[in-house]
C-alpha positions in Angstrom: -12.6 38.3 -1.3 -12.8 37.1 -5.1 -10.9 33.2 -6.6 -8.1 32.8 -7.2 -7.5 33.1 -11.1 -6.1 30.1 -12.7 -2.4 31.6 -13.4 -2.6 32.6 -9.8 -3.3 29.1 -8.7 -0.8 27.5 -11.4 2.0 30.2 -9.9 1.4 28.3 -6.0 1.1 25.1 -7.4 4.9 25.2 -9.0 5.9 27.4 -5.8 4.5 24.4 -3.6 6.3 21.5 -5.9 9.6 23.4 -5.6 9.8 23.9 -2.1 9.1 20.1 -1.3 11.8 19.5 -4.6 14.6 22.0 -3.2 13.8 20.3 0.5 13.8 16.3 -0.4 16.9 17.2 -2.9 18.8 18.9 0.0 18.5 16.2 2.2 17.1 18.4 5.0 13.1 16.6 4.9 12.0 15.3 7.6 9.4 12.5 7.6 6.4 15.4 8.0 8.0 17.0 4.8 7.6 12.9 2.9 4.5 12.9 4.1 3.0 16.3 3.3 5.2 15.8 -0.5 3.1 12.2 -0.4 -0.5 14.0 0.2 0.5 16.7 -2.4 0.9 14.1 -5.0 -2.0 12.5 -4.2 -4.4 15.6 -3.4 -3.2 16.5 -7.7 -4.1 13.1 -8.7 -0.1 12.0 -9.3 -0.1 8.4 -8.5 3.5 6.1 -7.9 4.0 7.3 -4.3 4.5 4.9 -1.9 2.2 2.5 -4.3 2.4 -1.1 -4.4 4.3 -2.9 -7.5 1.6 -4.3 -9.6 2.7 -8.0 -10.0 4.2 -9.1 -13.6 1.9 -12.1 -14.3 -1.1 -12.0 -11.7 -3.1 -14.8 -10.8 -6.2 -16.1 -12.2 -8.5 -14.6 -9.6 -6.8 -11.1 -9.8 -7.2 -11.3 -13.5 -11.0 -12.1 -12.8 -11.1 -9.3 -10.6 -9.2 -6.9 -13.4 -11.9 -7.9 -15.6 -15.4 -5.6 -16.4 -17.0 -9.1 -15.6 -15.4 -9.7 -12.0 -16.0 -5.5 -10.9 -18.9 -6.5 -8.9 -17.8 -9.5 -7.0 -14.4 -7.3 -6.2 -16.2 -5.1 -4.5 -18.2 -7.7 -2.4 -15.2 -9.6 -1.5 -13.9 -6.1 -0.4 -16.8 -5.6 1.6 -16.7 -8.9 3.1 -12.5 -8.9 3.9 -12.9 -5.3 5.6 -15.1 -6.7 8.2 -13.0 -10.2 9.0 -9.7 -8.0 8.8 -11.3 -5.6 11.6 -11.3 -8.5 14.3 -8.8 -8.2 17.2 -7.7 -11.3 16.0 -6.6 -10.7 12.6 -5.3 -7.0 14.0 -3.0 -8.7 16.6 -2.0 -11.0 13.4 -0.9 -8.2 11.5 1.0 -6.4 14.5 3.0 -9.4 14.8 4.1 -10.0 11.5 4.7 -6.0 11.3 7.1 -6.4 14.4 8.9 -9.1 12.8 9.2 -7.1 9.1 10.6 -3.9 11.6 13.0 -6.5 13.1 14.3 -8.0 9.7 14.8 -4.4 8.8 12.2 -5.2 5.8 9.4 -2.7 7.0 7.8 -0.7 3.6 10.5 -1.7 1.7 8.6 -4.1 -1.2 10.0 -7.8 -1.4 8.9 -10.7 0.3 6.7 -11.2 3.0 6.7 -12.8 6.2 4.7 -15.4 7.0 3.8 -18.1 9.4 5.7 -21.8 9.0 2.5 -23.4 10.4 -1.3 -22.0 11.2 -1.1 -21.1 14.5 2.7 -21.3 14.7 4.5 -18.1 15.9 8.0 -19.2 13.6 8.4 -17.0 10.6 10.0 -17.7 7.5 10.5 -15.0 4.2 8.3 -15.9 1.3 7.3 -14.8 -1.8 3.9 -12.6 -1.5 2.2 -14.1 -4.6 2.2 -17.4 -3.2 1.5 -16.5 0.6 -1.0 -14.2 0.0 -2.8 -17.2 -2.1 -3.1 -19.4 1.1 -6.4 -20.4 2.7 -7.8 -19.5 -1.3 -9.4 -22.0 -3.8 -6.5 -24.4 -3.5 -6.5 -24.8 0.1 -7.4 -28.7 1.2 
């Protein structure tokens, strides 16, 4: 069996993109067709799905981080977060504040974030993501 040809490929590609147009348009998707639609973007390197909003004026550490300079330690403080965010601890964290984002009706809908009124508190309170997701950082006392 010989490749496809390029005009063969280019012919599924816009068969492919118009059934997952004709079905999200119609209203008849279902969450596997999102999903599948979602990878399809993604597997043609078309980014904007489901991606976070890039904030308007980021901090001075995410500007570092932006920078050619700050590559290197981005990647180490990667390194370093995946393996405290893969405690039970911090998992059981992020379950709870998930339930209460699916009770709020706020789930993967952008906005604020919910977060805890003291350390070790379960009460909740809305707040803006910039500043919660700055606690326990360089201006923590």
């Amino acid at each position: 069996m010989k490749k496809a040809t390029e005009q063969q490929f280019n012919e599924l590609h816009g068969l492919v993109t118009a059934d997952f147009l004709k079905r999200i348009k119609s209203g008849e998707a279902t969450t596997q067709d999102l999903k599948a639609a979602c990878d399809w973007l993604k597997t043609n390197d078309i980014g904007g799905c489901m991606a976070p909003k890039r904030a308007s004026k980021p901090g001075r550490t995410s500007r570092y981080y932006q920078s050619k300079k700050g590559r290197k330690s981005y990647t180490k403080q990667k390194r370093k977060q995946k393996k405290i965010n893969s405690t039970k601890a911090k998992r059981n964290y992020r379950k709870l504040l998930a339930r209460r984002r699916r009770k709020l009706g706020i789930m993967g809908k952008g906005g604020k974030d919910v977060c805890h009124v003291k350390k070790g508190s379960n009460r909740t309170k809305l707040c803006l993501p910039k500043g919660n997701r700055a606690k326990g950082g360089a201006k923590r006392k």
